[in-house]
C-alpha positions as CSV (number, residue, x, y, z in Angstrom):
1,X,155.4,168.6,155.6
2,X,153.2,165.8,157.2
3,X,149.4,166.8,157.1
4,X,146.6,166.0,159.7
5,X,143.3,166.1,159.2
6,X,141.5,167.4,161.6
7,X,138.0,167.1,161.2
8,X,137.2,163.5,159.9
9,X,134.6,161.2,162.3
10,X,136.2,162.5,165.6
11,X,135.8,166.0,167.4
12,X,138.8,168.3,166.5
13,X,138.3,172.1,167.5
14,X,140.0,175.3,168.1
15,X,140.5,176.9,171.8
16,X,140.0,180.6,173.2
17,X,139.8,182.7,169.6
18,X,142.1,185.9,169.8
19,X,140.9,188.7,172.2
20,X,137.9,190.1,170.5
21,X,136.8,187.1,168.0
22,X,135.2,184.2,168.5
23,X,134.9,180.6,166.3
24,X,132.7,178.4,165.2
25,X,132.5,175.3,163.4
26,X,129.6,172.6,162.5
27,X,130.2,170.0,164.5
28,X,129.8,165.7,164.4
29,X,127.3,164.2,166.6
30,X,128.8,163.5,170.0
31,X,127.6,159.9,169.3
32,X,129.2,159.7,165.9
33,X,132.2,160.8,167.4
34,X,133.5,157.9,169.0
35,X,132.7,158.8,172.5
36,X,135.0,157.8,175.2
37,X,134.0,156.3,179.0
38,X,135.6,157.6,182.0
39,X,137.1,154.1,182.3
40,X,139.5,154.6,179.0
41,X,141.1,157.0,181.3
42,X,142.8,155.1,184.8
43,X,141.8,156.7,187.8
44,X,145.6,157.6,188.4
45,X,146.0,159.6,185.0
46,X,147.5,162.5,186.3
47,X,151.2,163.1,184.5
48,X,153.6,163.2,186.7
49,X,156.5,165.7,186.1
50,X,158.4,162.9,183.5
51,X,155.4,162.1,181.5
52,X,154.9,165.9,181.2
53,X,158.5,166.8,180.1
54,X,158.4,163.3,177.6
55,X,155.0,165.0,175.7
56,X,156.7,168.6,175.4
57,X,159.9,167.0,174.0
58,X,157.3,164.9,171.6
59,X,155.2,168.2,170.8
60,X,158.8,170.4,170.2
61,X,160.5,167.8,168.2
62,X,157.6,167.2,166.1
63,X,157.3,171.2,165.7
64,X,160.6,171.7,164.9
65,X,161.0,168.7,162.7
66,X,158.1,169.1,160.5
67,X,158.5,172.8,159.7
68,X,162.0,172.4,158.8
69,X,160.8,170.2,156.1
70,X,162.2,167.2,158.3
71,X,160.7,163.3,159.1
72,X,158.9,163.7,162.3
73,X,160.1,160.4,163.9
74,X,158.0,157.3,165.1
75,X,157.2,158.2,168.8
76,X,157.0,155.7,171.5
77,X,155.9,156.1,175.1
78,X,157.1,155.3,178.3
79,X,154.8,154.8,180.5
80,X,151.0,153.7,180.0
81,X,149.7,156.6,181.6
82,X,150.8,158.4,177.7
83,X,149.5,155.5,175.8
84,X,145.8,156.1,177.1
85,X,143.0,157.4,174.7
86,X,142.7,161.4,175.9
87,X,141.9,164.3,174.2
88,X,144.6,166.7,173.9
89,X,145.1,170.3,173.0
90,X,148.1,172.0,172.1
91,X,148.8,175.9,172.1
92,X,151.2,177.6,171.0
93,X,152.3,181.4,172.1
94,X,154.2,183.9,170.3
95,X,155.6,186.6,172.7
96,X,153.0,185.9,175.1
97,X,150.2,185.9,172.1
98,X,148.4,183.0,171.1
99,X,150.1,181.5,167.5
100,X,147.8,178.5,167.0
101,X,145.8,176.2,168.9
102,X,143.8,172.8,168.0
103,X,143.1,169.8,169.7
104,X,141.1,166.1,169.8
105,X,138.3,167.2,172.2
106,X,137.7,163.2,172.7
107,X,140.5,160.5,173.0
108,X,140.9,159.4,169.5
109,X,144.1,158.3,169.8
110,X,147.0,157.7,172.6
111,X,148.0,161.1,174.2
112,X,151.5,161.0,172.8
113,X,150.5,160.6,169.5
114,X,147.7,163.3,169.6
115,X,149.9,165.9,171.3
116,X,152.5,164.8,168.1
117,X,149.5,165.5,165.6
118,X,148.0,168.0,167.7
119,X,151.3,169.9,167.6
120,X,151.8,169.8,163.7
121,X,147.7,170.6,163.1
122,X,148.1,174.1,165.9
123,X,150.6,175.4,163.6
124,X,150.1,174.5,160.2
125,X,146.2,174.6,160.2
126,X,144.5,177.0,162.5
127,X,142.3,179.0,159.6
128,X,142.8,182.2,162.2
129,X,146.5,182.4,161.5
130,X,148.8,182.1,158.8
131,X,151.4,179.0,159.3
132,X,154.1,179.5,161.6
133,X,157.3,179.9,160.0
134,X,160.6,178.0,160.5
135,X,162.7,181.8,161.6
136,X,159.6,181.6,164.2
137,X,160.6,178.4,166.2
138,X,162.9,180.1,168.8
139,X,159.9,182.6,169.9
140,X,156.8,180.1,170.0
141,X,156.6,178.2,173.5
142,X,154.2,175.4,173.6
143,X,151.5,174.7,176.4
144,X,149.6,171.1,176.3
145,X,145.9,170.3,177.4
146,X,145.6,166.8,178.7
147,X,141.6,166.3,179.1
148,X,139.2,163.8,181.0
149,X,136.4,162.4,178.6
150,X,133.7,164.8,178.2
151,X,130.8,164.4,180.6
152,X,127.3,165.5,180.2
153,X,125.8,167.7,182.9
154,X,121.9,169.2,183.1
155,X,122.6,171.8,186.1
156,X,125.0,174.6,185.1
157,X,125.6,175.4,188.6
158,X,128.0,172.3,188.8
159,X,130.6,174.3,186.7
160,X,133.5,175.2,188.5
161,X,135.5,178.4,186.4
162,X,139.1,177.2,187.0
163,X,138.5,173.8,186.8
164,X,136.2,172.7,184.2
165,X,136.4,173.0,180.2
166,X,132.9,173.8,178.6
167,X,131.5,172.0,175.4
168,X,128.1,173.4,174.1
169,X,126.1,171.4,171.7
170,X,122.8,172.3,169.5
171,X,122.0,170.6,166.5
172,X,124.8,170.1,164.6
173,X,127.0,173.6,165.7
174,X,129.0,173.4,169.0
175,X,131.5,175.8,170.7
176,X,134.8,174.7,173.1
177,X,136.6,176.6,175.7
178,X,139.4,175.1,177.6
179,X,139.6,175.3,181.6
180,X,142.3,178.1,181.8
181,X,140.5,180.7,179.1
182,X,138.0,181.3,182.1
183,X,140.7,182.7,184.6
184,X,142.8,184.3,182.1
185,X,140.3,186.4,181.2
186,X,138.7,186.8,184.6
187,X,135.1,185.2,183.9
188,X,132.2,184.1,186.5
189,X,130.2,181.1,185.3
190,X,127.7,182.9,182.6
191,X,130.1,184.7,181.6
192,X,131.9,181.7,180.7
193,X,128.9,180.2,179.3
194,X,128.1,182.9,177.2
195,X,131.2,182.9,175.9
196,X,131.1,178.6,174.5
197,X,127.5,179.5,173.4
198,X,129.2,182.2,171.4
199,X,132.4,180.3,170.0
200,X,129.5,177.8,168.6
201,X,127.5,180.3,166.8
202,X,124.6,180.5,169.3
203,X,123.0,183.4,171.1
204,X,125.1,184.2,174.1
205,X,122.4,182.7,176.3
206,X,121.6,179.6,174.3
207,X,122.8,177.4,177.3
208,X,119.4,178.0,179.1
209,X,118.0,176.6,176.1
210,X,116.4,172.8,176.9
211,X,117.6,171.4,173.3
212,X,121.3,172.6,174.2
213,X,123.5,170.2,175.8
214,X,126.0,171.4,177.9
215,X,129.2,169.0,178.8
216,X,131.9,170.1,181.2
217,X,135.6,168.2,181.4
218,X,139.0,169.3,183.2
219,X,142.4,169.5,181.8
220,X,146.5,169.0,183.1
221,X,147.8,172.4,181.3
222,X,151.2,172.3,181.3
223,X,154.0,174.4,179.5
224,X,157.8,175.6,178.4
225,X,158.7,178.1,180.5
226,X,158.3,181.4,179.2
């Protein structure tokens, strides 16, 4: 099977923990992390239907491909819109229950190939699960997370549960939660706040802290259907 590695000088992190636990990981400087300008990203970078559909068939044929033992093939993308530097996150669901889930919180890489590496690194590397077996493929359905670049904010009250991501940072630990773990789970702001400052290894309230640095993003989350 092709490996990726998923921690080297870029941010790579796990989303939403299963129901009841929560992750953390030491964590790169932001500014050894290759940061990424809101102008790597065109203001009209929102996938349109095609573009989404092209990076599931990339994601799925790399999943399939690589746990049947199987050369994942060179991808190549249509448009420019999927050649862009964006972070990218991809789940994957068993029966409704998360399977795996890892992602480039920063564009590292064009999205087409980080949804390909993203896709072989959710199921193959996500310490909280075993890896997912070949006999598993016809029950896992994938979801991609296409982000913006991160973007530092100082007043909390600018976070909008639905719509923003979360990234908290303290010294060298910090904690990610994607845009949709918020309304799945039915959390106000703090709550959701709490929650990051948890998956980093902090004190639930460590995001009032002034040596904590709190960056918000949003994300196209798009799926199989169930």
């Amino acid at each position: 099977m092709r490996l990726v590695s998923t921690l080297v000088l870029f941010l790579t992190t796990f989303c939403s923990a299963k129901k009841g636990e929560e992750m953390s990981q030491p964590a790169k400087p932001i500014a050894e992390a290759g940061a990424v300008t809101a102008s790597a990203v065109s203001a009209g970078a929102v996938l349109n239907e095609t573009e989404k559909k092209e990076l599931l068939t990339i994601a799925r044929t790399t999943l399939e491909n690589n746990l049947r033992g199987k050369t994942v093939p060179r991808f190549t993308a249509s448009t420019d819109r999927l050649k862009e530097l964006r972070g990218a996150f991809v789940t994957l669901k068993k029966h409704g229950e998360l399977r795996g889930c890892i992602g480039y919180v920063q564009g590292v890489k064009p999205l087409f190939q980080a949804v390909s590496d993203m896709a072989i690194a959710a199921s193959t590397q996500d310490p909280r699960f075993p890896p997912v077996q070949p006999q598993e493929l016809k029950d896992i359905k994938i979801e991609i997370t296409a982000l913006t670049p991160l973007e530092r904010i100082s007043d909390p009250k600018i976070i909008e549960v639905g719509n923003h991501g979360i990234l908290i940072k303290q010294g060298w630990y910090q904690g990610l939660l994607l845009p949709q773990v918020a309304t799945e789970e039915g959390w106000d702001r703090e709550t959701f706040l709490a929650h990051t400052c948890l998956k980093a290894g902090l004190p639930p309230d460590a995001w009032k802290a002034p040596n904590t640095e709190i960056y918000i993003f949003s994300g196209e989350v798009f799926g199989e259907p169930e």
